[in-house]
N, C-alpha and C positions, 0 to 999 in steps of 0.2 A: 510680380512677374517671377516663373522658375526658371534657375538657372542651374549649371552646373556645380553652384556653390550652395545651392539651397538644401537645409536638412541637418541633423546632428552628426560630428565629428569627435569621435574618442581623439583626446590626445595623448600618443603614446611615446614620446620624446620632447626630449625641452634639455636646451645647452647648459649644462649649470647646474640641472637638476635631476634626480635621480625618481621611478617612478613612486618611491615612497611619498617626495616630497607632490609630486604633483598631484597624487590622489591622498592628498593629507584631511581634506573634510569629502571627501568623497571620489568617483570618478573624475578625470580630468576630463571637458569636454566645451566645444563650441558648436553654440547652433546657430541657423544662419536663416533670418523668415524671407519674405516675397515681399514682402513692404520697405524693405531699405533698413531693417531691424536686426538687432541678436543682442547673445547673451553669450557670454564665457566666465567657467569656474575650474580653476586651478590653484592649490597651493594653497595658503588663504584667499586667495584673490578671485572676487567677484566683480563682474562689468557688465554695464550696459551697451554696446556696440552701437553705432552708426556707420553705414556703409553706402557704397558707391563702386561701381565696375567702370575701369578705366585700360585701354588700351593703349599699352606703351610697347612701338616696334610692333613686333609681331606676336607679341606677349599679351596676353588677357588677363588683370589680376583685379582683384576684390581688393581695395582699400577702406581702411577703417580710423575712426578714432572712438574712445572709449571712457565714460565715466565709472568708477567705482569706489571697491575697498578692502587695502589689505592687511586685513588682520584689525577690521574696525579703524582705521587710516582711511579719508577718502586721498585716492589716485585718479588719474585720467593719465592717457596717454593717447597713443598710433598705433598702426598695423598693418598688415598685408596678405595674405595669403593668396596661393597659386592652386589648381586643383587637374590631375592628371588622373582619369580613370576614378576609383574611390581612394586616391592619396592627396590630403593637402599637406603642404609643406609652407610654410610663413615665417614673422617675425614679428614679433611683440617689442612696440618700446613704450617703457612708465617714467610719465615727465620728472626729468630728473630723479629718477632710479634704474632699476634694472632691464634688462634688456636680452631675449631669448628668443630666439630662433626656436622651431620646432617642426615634429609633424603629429599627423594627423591621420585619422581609418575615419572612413563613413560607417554608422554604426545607426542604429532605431534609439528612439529615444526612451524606450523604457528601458534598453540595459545602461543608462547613466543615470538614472531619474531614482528608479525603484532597487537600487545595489543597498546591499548592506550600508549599515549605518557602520562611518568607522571606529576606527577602536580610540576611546578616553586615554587622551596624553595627560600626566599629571603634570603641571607644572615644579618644579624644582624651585629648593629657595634660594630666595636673594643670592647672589655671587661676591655683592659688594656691602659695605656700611650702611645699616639703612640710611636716607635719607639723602644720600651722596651720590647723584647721579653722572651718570655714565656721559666725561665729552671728547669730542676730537680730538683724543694726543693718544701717546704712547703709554702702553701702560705693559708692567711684569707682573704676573701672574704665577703665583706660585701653590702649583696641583699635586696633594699629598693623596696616595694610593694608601690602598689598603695592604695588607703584609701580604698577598699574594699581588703584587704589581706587574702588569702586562709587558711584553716587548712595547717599545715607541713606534714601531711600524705598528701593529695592532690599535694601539690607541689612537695613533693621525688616521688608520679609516676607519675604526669607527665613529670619528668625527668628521669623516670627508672632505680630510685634509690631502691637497696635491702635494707633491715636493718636488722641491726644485733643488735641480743640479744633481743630484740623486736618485737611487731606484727606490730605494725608500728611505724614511724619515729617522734620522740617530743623532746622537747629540751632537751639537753645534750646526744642524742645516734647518735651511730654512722650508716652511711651507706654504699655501695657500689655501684660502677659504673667503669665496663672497669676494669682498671687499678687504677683506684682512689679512697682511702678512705677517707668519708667524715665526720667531726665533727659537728652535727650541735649543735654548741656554745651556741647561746646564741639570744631567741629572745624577742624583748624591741618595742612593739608598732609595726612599718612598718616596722622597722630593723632588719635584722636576718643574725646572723653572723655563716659562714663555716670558717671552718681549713679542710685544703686539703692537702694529702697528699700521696708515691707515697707505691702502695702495696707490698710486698714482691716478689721478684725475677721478676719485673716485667722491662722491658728495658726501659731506659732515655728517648728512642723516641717516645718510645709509648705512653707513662704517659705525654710529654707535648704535645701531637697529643692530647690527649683524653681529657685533660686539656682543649685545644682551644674549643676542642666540645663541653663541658658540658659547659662554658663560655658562648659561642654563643647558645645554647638551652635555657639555662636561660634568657638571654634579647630579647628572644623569644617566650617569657612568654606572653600574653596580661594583666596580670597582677601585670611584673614585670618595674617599673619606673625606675630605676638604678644599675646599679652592677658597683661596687670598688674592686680592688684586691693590696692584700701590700703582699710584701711578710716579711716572719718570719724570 
């Protein structure tokens, strides 16, 4: 059966993330069939949708849940989406993980399908000891720059760090990222030391997920020469 939800949706906002990250393997985008079906890919994250229209008030919204995988991780989760004209607007939640709000343009489905292949991320190595994996605690990290070393504002967004309490990020305030809040300690010439540690109500898996990323983002730096992590 069609409806005003049926058909593909570019997603062009998501709370949290920025559009690099959303079209990271390709367009970000939800499509939505006439048999009670879809399909969403954003980020790494692929899903299979089940859905259902339900009338709450005077409100008509499309409810979902979802099987998939992010970043080769299977997930499942819930959802929602609302649809005004060709705007959806909704929210994505991933059982115990992350949770985004977003919107959405009605779009044809060959400009998400047939878009440029995107561009090859190298992975960066290791951050830590091999063999010594990454768990739930506090850990100092100490990020050795190259002889030409950035402003600290400059470095927390290229890392899409927020900060708190300040306009920007200098030594001794804190920042944010994901799940992670960041101290930055103390910086002495090329060395600049983080205390990491995991935010409030946030789950063990996600915080050393997010840990590994912000890890490998930094030695990703072209002007970062070494990163050390000990933990506290």
């Amino acid at each position: 059966m069609k409806s005003e939800y049926t058909g593909t949706w570019r997603i062009t906002e998501m709370e949290g993330w920025d559009t690099a990250y959303i079209d990271l393997t390709g367009p970000g985008y939800i499509t939505i069939d006439r048999k009670g079906s879809g399909f969403m890919q954003y980020g790494a994250v692929e899903a299979d949708l089940d859905y259902h229209i339900e009338e709450i008030g005077n409100t008509r919204r499309l409810e979902f849940t979802f099987q998939g995988f992010d970043e080769g991780d299977p997930i499942s989760g819930r959802g929602w989406v609302v649809v005004e004209g060709t705007e959806m607007t909704g929210h994505i939640y991933i059982h115990h993980g992350d949770e985004a709000p977003f919107k959405a343009v009605r779009t044809s489905p060959t400009k998400v399908r047939s878009a440029p292949a995107p561009k090859v991320i190298p992975l960066p190595k290791q951050a830590w000891p091999a063999g010594q994996g990454l768990e739930a605690r506090i850990y100092s990290v100490e990020v050795l720059f190259k002889p030409h070393r950035p402003p600290l504002a400059q470095f927390a967004r290229d890392l899409g760090i927020v900060p708190e309490l300040v306009p920007e990020i200098e030594e001794d305030s804190w920042g944010t990222r994901d799940s992670l809040e960041i101290w930055f300690q103390e910086i002495d010439g090329r060395k600049l030391t983080l205390s990491i540690q995991r935010a409030h109500f946030k789950h063990k898996e996600i915080y050393v997920r997010d840990l590994e990323r912000f890890l490998g983002d930094i030695e990703a730096l072209p002007y970062v020469q070494h990163v050390q992590i000990k933990k506290q």
